[in-house]
MARZA-704832 format. One record per residue (C-alpha): residue number from 0; x, y, z. Coordinates in Angstrom, 1 decimal, padded with zeros to 4 digits. Layout:
<atoms>
ATOM / i / u / v / w
ATOM / NUM / X / Y / Z
...
</atoms>
This chain:
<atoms>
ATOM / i / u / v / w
ATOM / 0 / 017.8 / -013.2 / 024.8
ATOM / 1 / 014.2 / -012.3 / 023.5
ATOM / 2 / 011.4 / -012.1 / 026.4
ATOM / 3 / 008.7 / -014.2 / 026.6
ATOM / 4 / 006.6 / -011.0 / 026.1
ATOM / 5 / 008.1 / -010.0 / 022.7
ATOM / 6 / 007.5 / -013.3 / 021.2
ATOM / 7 / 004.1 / -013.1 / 022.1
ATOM / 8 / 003.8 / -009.3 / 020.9
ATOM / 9 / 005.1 / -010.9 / 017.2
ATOM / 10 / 002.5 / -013.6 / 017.3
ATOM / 11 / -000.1 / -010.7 / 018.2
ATOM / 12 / 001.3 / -008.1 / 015.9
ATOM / 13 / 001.3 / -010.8 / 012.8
ATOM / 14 / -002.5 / -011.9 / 014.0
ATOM / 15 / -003.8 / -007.9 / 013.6
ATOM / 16 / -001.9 / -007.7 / 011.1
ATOM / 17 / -003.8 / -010.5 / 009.0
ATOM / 18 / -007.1 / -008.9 / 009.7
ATOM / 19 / -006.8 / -005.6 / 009.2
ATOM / 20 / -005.1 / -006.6 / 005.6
ATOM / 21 / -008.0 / -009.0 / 005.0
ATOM / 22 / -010.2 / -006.5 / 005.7
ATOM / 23 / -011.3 / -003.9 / 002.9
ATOM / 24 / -010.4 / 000.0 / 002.8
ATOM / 25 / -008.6 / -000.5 / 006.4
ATOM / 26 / -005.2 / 001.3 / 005.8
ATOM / 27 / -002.2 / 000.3 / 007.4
ATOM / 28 / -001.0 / 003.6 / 008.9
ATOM / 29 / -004.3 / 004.4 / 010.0
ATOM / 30 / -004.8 / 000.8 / 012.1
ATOM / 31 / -001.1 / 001.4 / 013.3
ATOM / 32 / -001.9 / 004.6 / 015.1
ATOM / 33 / -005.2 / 003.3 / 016.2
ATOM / 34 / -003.1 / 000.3 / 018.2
ATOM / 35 / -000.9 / 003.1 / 019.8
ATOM / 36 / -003.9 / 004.7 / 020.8
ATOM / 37 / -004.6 / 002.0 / 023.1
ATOM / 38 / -001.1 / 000.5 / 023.8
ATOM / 39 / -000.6 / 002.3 / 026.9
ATOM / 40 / -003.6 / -000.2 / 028.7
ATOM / 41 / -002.0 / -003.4 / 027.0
ATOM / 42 / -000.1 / -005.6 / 029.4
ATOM / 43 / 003.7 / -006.1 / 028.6
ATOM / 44 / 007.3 / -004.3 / 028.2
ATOM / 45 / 007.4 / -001.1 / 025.9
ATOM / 46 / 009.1 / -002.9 / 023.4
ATOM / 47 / 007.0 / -005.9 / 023.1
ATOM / 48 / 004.1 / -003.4 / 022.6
ATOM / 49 / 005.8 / -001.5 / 019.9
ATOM / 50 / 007.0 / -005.1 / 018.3
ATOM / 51 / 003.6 / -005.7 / 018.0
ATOM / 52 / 002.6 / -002.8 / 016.0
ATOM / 53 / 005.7 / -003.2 / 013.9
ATOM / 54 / 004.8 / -006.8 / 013.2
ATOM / 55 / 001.1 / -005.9 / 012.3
ATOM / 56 / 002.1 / -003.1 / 010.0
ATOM / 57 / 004.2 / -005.3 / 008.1
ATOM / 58 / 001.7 / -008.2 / 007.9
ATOM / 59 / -000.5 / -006.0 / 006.6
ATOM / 60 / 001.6 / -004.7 / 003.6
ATOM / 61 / 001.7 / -008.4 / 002.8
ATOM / 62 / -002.1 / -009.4 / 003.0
ATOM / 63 / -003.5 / -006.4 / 002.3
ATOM / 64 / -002.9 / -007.6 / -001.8
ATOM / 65 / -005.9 / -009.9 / -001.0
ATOM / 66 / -008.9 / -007.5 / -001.2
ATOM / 67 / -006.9 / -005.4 / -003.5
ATOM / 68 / -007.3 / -008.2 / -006.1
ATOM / 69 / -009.8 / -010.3 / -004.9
ATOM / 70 / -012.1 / -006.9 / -005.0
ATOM / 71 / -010.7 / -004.1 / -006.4
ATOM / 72 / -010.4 / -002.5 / -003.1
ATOM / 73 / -007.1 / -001.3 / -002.0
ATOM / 74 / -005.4 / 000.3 / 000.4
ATOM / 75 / -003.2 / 003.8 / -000.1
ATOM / 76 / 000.1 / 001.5 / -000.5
ATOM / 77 / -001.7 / -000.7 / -002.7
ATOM / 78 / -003.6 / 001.1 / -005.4
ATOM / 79 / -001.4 / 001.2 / -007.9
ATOM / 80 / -002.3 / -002.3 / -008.2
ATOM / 81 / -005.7 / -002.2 / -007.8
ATOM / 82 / -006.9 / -002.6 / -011.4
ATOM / 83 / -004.1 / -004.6 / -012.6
ATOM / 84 / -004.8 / -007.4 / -010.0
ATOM / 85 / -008.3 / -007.7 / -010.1
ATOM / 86 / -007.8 / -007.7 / -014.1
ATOM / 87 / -006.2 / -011.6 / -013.8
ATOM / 88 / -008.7 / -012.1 / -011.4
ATOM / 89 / -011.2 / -011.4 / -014.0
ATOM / 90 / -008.6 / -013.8 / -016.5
ATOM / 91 / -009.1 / -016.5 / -013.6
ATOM / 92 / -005.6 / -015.7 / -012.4
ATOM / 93 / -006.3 / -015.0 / -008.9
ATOM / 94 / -004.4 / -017.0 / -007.5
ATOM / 95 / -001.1 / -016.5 / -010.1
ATOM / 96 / -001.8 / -012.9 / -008.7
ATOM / 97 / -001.5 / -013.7 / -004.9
ATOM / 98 / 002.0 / -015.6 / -005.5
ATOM / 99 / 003.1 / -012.8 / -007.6
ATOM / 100 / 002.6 / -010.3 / -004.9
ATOM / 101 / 004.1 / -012.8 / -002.1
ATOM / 102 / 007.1 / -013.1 / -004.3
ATOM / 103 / 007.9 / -009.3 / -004.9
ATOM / 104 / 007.3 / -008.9 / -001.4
ATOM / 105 / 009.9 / -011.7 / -000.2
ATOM / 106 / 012.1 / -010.5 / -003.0
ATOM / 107 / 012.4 / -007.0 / -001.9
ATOM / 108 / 012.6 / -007.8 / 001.8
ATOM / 109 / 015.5 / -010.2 / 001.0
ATOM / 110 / 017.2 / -007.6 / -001.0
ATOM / 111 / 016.2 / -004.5 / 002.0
ATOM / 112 / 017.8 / -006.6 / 004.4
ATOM / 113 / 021.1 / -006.8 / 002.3
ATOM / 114 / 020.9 / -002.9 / 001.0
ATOM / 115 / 019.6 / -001.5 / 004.0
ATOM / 116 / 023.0 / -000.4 / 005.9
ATOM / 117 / 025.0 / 000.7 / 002.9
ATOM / 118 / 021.7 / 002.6 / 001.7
ATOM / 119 / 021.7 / 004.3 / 004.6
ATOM / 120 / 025.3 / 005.3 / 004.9
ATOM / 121 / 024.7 / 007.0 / 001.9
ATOM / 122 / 020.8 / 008.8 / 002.3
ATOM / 123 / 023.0 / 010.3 / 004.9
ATOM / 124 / 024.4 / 012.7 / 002.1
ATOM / 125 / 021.6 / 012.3 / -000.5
ATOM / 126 / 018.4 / 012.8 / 001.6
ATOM / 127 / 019.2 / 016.8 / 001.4
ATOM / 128 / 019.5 / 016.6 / -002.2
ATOM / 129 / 016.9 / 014.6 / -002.8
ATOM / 130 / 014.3 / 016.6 / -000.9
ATOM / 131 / 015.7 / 020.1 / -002.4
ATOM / 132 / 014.9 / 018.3 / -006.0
ATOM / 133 / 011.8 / 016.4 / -004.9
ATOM / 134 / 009.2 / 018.4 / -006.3
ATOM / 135 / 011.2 / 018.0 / -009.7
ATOM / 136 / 011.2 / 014.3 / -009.3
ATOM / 137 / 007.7 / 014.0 / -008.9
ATOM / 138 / 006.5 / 015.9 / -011.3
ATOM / 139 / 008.8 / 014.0 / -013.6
ATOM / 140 / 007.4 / 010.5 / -012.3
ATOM / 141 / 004.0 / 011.9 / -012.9
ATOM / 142 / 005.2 / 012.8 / -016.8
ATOM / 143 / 006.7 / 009.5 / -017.1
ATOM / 144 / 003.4 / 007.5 / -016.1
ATOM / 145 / 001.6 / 009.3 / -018.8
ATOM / 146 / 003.9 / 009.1 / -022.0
ATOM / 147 / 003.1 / 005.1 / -021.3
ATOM / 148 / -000.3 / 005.7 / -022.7
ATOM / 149 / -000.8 / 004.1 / -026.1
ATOM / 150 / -001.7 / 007.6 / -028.1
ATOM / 151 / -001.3 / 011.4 / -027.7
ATOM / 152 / -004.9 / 011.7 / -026.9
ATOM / 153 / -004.4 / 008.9 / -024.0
ATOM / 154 / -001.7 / 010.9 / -023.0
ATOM / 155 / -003.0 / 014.4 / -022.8
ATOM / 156 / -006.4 / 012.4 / -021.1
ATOM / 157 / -004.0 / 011.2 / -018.4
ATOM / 158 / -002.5 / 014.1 / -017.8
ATOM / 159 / -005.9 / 015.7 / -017.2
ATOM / 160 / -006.8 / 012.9 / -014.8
ATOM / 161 / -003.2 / 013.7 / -012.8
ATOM / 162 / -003.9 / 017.8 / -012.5
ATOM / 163 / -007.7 / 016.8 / -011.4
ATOM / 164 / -006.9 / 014.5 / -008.8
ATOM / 165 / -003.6 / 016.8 / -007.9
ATOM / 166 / -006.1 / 019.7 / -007.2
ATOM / 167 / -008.4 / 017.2 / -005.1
ATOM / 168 / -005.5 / 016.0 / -003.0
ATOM / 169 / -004.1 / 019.5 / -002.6
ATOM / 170 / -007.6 / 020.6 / -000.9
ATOM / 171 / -008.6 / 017.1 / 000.7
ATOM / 172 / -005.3 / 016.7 / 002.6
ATOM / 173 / -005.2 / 019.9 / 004.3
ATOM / 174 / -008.9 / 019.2 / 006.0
ATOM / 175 / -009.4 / 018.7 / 009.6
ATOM / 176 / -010.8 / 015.7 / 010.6
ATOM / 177 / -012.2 / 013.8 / 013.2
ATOM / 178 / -012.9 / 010.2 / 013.0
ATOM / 179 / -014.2 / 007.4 / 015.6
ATOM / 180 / -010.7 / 005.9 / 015.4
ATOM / 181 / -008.2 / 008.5 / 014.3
ATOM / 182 / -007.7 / 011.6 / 011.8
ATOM / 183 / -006.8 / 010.5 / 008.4
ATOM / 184 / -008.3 / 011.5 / 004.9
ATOM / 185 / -007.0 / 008.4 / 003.0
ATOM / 186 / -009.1 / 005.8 / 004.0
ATOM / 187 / -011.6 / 008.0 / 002.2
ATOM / 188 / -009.9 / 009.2 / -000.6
ATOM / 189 / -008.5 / 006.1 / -001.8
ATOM / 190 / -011.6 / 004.2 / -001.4
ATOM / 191 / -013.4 / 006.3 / -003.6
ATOM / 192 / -011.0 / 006.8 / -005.9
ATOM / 193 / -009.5 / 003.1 / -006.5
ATOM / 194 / -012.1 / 001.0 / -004.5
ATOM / 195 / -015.7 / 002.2 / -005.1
ATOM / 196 / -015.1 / 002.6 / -009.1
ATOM / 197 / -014.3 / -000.7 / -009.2
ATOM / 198 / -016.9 / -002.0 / -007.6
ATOM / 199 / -019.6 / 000.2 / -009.3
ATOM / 200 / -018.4 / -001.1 / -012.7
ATOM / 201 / -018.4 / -004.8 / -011.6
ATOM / 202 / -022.4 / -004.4 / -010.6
ATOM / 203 / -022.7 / -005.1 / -014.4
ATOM / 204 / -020.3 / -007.8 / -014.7
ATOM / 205 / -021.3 / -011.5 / -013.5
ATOM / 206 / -018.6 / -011.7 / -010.4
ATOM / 207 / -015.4 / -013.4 / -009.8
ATOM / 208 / -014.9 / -016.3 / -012.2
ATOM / 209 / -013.8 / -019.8 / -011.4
ATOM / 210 / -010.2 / -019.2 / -010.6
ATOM / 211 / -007.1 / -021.1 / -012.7
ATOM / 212 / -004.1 / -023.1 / -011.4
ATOM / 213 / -001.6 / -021.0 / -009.0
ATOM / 214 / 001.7 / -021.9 / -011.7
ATOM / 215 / 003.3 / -018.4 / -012.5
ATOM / 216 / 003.5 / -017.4 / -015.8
ATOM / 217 / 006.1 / -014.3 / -014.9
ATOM / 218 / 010.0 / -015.6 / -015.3
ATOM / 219 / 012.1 / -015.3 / -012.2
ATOM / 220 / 014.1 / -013.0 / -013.8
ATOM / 221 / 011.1 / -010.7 / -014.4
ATOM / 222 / 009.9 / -011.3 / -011.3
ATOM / 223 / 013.5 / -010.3 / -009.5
ATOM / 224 / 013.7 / -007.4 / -011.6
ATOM / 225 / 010.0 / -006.2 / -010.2
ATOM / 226 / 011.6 / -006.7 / -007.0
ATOM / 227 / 014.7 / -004.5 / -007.7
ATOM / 228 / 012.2 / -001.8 / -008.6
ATOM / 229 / 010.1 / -002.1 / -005.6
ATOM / 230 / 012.9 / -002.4 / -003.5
ATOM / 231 / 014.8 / 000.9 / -005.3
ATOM / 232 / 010.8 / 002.6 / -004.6
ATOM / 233 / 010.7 / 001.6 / -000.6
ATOM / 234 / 014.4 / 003.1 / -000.6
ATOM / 235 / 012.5 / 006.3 / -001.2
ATOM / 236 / 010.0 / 006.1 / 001.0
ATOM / 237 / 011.9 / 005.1 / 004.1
ATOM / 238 / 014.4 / 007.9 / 003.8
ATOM / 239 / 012.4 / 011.3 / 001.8
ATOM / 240 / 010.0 / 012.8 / 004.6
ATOM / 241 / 006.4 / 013.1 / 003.5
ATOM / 242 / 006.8 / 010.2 / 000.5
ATOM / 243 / 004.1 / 007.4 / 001.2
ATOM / 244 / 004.1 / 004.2 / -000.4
ATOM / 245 / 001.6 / 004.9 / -002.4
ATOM / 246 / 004.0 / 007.5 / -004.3
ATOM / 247 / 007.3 / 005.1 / -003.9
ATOM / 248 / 005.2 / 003.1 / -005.8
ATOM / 249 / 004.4 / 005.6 / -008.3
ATOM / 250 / 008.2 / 006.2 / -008.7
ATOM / 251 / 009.4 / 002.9 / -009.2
ATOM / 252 / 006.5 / 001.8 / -011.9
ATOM / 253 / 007.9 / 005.3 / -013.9
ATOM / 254 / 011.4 / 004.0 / -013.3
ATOM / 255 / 010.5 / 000.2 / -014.3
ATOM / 256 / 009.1 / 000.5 / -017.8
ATOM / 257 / 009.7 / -003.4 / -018.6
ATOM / 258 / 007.7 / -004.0 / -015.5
ATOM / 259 / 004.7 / -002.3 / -017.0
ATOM / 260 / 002.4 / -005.7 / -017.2
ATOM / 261 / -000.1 / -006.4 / -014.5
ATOM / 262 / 002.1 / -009.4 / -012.9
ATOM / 263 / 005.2 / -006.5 / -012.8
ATOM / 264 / 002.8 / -003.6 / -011.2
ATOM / 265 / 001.8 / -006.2 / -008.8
ATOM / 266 / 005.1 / -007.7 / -007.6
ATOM / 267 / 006.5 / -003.9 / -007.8
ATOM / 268 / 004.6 / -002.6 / -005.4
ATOM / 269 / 004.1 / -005.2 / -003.2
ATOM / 270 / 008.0 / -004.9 / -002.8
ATOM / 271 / 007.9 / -001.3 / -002.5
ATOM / 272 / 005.4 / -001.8 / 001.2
ATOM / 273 / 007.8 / -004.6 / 002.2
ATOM / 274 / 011.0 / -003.1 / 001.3
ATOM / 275 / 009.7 / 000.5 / 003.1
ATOM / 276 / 009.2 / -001.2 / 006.7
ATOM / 277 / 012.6 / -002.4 / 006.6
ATOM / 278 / 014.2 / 000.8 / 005.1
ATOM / 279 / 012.3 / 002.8 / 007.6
ATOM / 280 / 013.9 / 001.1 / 010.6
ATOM / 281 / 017.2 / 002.1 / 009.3
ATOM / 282 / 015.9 / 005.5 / 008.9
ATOM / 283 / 014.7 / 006.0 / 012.3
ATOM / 284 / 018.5 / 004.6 / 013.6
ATOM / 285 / 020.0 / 006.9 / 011.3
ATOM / 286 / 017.7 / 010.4 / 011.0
ATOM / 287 / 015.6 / 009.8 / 014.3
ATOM / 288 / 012.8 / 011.0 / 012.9
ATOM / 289 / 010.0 / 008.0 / 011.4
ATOM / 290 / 008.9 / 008.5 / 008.3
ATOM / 291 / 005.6 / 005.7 / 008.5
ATOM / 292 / 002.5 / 005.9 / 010.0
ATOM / 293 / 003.5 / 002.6 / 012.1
ATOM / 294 / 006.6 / 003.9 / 013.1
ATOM / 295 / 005.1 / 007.0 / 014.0
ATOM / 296 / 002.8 / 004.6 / 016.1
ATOM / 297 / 006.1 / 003.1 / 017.4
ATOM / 298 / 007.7 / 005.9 / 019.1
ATOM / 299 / 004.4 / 006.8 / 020.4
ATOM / 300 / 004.6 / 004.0 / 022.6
ATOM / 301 / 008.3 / 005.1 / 023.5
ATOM / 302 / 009.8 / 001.3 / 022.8
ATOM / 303 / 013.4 / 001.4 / 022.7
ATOM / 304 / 015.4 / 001.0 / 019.0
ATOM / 305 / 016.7 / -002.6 / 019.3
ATOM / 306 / 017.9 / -003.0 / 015.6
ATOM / 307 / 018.0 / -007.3 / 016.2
ATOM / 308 / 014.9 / -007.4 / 017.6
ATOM / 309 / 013.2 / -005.6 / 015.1
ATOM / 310 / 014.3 / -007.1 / 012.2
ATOM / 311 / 014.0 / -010.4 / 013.3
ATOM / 312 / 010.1 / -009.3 / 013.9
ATOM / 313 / 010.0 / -008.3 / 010.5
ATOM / 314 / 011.3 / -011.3 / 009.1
ATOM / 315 / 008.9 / -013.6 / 011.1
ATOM / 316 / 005.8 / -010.9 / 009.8
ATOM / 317 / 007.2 / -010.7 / 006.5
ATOM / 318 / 007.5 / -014.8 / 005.8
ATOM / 319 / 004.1 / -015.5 / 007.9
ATOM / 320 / 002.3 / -012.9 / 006.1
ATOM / 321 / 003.1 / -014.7 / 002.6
ATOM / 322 / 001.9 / -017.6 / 003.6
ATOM / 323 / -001.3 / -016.2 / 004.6
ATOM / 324 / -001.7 / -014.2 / 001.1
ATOM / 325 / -000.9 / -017.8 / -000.4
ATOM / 326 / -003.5 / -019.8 / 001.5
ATOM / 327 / -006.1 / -017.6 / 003.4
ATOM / 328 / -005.9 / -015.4 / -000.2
ATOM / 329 / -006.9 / -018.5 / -001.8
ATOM / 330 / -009.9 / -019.0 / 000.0
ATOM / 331 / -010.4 / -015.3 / 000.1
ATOM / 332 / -011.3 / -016.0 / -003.6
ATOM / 333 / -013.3 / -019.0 / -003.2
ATOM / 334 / -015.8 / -017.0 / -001.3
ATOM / 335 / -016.0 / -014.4 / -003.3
ATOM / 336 / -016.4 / -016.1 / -006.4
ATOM / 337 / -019.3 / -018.0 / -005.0
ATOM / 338 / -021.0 / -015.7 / -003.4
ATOM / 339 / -023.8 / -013.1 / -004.9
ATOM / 340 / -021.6 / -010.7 / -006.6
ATOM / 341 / -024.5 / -008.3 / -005.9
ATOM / 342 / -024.3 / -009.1 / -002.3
ATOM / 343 / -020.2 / -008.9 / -002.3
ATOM / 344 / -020.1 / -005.3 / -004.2
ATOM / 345 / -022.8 / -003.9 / -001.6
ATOM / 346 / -020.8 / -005.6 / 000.9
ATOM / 347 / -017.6 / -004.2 / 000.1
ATOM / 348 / -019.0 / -000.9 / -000.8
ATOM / 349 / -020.4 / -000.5 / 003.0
ATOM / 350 / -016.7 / -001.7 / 004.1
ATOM / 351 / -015.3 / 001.2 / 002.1
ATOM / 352 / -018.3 / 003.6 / 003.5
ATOM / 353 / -017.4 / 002.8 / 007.1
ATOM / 354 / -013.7 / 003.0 / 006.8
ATOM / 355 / -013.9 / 006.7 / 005.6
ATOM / 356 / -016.4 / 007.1 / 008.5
ATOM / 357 / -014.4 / 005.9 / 010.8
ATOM / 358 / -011.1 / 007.4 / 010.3
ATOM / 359 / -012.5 / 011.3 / 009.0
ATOM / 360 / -016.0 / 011.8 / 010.0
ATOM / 361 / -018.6 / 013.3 / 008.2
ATOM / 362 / -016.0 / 015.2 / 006.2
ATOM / 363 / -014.9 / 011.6 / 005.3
ATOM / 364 / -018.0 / 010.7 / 003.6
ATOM / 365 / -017.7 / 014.3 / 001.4
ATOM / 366 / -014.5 / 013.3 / 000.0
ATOM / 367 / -015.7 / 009.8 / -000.4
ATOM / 368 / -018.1 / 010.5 / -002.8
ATOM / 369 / -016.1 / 012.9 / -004.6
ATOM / 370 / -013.0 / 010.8 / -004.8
ATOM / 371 / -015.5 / 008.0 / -006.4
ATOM / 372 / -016.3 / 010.4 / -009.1
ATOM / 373 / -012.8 / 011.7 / -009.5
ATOM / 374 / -012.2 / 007.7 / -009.8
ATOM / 375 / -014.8 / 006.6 / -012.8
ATOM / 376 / -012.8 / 008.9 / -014.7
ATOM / 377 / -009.9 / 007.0 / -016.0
ATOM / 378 / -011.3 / 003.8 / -017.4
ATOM / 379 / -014.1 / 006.3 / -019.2
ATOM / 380 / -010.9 / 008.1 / -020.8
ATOM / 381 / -009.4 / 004.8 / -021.7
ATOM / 382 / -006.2 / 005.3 / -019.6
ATOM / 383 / -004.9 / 003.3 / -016.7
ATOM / 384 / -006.2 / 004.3 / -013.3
ATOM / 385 / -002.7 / 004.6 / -011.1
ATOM / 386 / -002.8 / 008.4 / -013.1
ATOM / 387 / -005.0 / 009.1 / -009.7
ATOM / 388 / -001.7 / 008.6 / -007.5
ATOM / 389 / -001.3 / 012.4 / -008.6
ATOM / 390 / -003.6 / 012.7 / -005.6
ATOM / 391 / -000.5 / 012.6 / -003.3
ATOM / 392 / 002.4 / 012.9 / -005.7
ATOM / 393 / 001.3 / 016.8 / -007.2
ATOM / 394 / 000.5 / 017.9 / -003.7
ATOM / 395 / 003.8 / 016.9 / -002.2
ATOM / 396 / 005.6 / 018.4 / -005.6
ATOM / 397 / 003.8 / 021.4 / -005.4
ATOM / 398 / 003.2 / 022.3 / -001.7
ATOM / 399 / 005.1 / 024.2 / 001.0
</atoms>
């Protein structure tokens, strides 16, 4: 029978969870390892403890969709939706767009839960094939994304965009670091290069328009087939050492053509995150060796692997944090769209500052501002902004 004190660890996991997501440029690996760093003084059984950073990491790969549409400012797992989001924002879709992502979420963790055992059975003899051919499949992926440009010259641009922010990444991710609240680069160098362009372009716009209806204009099939893809793209991240979800996600939009509209890129890679926490669990069973940032946080806090336990902590996290994108998204947008989009953009901009602050340093603030001039790229080339993913995808490909 559960404890008393795991119960409470969900219900504390899935609270942390919903702010950090909420909040802008916070990145859920990053705010994983910064719970680990102070688990050892919170009250409670080892496993409730590590529950609770389970449960927030997965929360957050639900709500963090909110800012990502709401204000163009994502996350690393979420970037490849940044644009296309706050795009039906801009359409007065909003809230379409927060149902979307809760529904490629729930999609793919329904399908993870169902997959997981038999996909793990077999990684067992794939994972060492896959990772002597990953470079190959990257760089492929990274091909892919481009020959979906409209034109040749679109397509040589966003090739050109891949190599620049390839050769960024290669340099940025090898830094040292030090931040108030952890050592990690990508609070910084996705901010700049998904979050601050945004927000630099909308200081000439006239802010978040009155937002439509919430009825979905996506068909379930579509939407089921988004969450195939996502669910096929977390497969890849829970299993192939050093692939994030922000490059699962890069994979399975390369490998979902049909699901090239912004409601597919949305529900895609929102059931990429889900699907990857679940995957991941297996992985660590299976491989003993965690391949997230919150399961790195997890056996830092040395809690025992009980697979029931787990799962039923993702479930709770997983449904909860729906229903928080669904409602608390919806107000999300009401007080953005009534607010001084001045005020919000400086607002959000400082969010962004402080995030790369906190987590890199001084360091953090160089890359920042490079990474936000890397990012203004794209949409001044007339080709779609998730070319930037090359950040991590070309480094990975073409590293040691």
């Amino acid at each position: 029978m559960v404890g008393v004190d795991v119960a409470v660890g969900v219900v504390v996991g899935v609270s942390l969870g919903s702010v950090s997501g909420l909040t802008p440029g916070v990145h859920a690996n990053a705010f994983a390892l910064a719970l680990a760093g102070v688990a050892p003084s919170v009250p409670g059984s080892s496993l409730a403890v590590g529950v609770a950073v389970l449960a927030a990491g997965v929360t957050h790969s639900f709500v963090d969709v909110v800012p990502a549409v709401s204000l163009g400012v994502p996350d690393a797992a979420m970037a490849a939706t940044a644009l296309p989001g706050h795009r039906l924002v801009l359409e007065g879709r909003g809230r379409e767009a927060l149902r979307v992502s809760a529904l490629g979420s729930l999609g793919a963790c329904a399908l993870a839960l169902v997959a997981a055992w038999p996909v793990t059975e077999a990684m067992r003899t794939l994972v060492p094939v896959l990772n002597a051919h990953l470079s190959v499949v990257l760089c492929v992926a990274t091909l892919a994304l481009a020959a979906t440009e409209r034109s040749w010259p679109h397509r040589a641009a966003a090739v050109m965009v891949a190599a620049a922010a390839g050769g960024f990444g290669a340099l940025a991710l090898d830094l040292d670091v030090g931040g108030v609240l952890g050592e990690s680069v990508l609070a910084a160098l996705f901010g700049g290069l998904f979050g601050a362009p945004v927000l630099l372009d909308a200081l000439a716009g006239d802010g978040v328009p009155p937002q439509g209806d919430a009825a979905l204009r996506s068909s379930p099939l579509a939407l089921a087939a988004a969450a195939l893809a996502g669910t096929a793209g977390g497969g890849a991240v829970g299993y192939l050492p050093g692939v994030s979800s922000g490059v699962a996600a890069v994979l399975a939009l390369a490998l979902a053509p049909g699901n090239g509209t912004d409601r597919g890129y949305l529900a895609t890679v929102s059931g990429v995150n889900t699907a990857n926490a679940i995957f991941a669990v297996f992985a660590l069973l299976a491989f003993d060796t965690p391949r997230t940032g919150v399961l790195v946080a997890y056996e830092t806090i040395d809690a025992p692997l009980v697979l029931p336990v787990l799962l039923g902590a993702v479930l709770v996290a997983g449904v909860t944090g729906a229903v928080v994108v669904v409602t608390v998204g919806d107000r999300y947008l009401a007080v953005v769209g009534d607010a001084d989009p001045t005020r919000v953009v400086a607002l959000a901009l400082v969010a962004l500052v402080l995030a790369a602050y906190t987590f890199a340093g001084v360091v953090g603030l160089c890359l920042f501002a490079t990474a936000t001039a890397l990012g203004l790229l794209p949409t001044r080339l007339g080709v779609k902004r998730v070319h930037l993913m090359a950040v991590l995808t070309l480094p990975i490909a073409f590293g040691p």
